[in-house]
N, C-alpha and C positions, 0 to 999 in steps of 0.2 A: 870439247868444242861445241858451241850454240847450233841449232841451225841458219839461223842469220848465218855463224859464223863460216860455217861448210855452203852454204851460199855466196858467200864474197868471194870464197876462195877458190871454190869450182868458176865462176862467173872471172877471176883473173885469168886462170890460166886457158877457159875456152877463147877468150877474148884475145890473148896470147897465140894462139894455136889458128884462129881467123887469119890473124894479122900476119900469121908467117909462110900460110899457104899461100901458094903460087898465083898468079891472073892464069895461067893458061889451064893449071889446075881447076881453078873455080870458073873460068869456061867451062871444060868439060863437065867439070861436076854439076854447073846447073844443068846444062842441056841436057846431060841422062836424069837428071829429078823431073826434068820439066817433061819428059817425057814419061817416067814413072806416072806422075799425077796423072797427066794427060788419059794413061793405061789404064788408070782405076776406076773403079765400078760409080763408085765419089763423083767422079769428072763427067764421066762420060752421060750422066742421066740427070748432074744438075742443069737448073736453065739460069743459075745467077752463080758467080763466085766473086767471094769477098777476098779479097788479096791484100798483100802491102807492095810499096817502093823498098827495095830492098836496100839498104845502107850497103858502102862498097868491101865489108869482109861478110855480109852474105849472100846466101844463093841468088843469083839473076833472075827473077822472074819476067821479064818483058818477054820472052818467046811466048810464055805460058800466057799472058797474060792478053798476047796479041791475036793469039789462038784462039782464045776462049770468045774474046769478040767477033774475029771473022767468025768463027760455026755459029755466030748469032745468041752466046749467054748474055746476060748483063753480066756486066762487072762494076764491082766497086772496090774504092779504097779508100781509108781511113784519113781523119781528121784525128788529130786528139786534141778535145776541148779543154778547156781551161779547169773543167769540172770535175778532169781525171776518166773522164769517160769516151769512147771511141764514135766516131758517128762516121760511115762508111758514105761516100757519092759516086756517084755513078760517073764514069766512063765510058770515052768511046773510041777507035779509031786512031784520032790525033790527041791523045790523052797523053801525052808525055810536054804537049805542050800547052796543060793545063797545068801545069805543078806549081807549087812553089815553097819555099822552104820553112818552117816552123820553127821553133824559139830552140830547137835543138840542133837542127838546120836536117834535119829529116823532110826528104822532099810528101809533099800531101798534096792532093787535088786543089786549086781554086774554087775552094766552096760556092763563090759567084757565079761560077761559069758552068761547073759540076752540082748538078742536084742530088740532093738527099735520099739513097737507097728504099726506094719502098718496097719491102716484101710482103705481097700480098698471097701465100700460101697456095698461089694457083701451079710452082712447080718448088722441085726440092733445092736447095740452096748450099753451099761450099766456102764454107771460111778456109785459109790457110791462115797459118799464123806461124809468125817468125818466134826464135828462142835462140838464148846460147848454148843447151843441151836438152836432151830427151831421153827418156826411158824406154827400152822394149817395151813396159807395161802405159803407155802413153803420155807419162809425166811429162811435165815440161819445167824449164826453169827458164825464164824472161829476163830481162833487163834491170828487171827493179821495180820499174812505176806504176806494175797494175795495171795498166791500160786493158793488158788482152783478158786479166783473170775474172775484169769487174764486165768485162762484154760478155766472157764464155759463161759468165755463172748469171747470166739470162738473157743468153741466145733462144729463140725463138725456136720453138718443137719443130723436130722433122730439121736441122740445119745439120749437116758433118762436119764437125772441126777436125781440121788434119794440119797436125806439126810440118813444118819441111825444115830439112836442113842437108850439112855436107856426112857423111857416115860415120867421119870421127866425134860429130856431135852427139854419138850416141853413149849413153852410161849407164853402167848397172844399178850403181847405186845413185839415185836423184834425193839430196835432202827436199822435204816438201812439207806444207806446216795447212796449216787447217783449208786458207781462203785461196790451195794453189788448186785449178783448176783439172779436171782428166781432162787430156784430149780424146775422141773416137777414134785418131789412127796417125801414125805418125810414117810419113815417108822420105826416105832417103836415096840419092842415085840408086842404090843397088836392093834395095829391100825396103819392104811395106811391113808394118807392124797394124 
């Protein structure tokens, strides 16, 4: 088997495994990740985090994400441009009623209303990034489209990319091919890699 092809077929059966956990489940399980995050050394000393809208078989970020703006970070979240590349906007507050939905119907900030993340290096900065599974040693495997691999391989020095997900997301063996990106740390309700 290709790696492509151990990639289709890990990527079925996570997607499988989403789909057939619980809502009250994936309640709980966001809110101990969202508070794992919260706990990390990552969180607690960034002044911006770059987040996503979580699609509804993954982790809930909106506590985390509502958090992070009342203690006063920026927050931003993702566009994905036509160009295959991600461009984060900032967020505030009433930012759930900035969304709207993209050509995959993945909810994104209204670029109009939301402006474009400027990080200007005056503090240290926090991407999370979504996946269908993770590695102990930080791997990640995505969706397919690149979007996060072609951001992380030139994120901006001094930024922490940290995976989240649910614990069963976690694998030993991750197939991964030249352009798959490492994350710095990947966290899950019950344990920090």
């Amino acid at each position: 088997m290709t790696i492509r092809e151990e990639k289709a077929s890990l990527r079925r059966v996570m997607r499988e495994r989403l789909l057939s956990f619980g809502v009250d489940e994936r309640q709980v399980g966001s809110e101990a990740l969202a508070a794992n995050v919260a706990a990390s050394d990552a969180y607690r000393t960034c002044t911006a985090v770059l987040a996503f809208v979580s699609l509804p078989s993954e982790p809930d970020l909106r506590l985390l994400l509502d958090r992070a703006i009342t203690e006063g970070k920026r927050v931003g979240l993702p566009v994905c441009r036509s160009d295959g590349t991600l461009r984060f906007h900032e967020v505030g507050p009433a930012w759930q009623e900035h969304m709207m939905k993209n050509r995959w119907g993945i909810a994104e900030p209204d670029p109009v209303s939301c402006p474009p993340v400027q990080l200007d290096g005056q503090g240290s900065s926090l991407v999370l990034v979504p996946g269908l599974a993770f590695s102990p040693r930080c791997g990640r495997l995505g969706r397919g489209k690149g979007f996060y691999d072609r951001f992380l391989a030139g994120k901006p020095a001094g930024m922490i990319s940290i995976g989240v997900c649910f614990d069963f997301q976690i694998v030993a063996d991750l197939p991964t091919e030249i352009h798959d990106v490492k994350l710095d740390a990947v966290i899950t309700p019950s344990v920090r890699y």
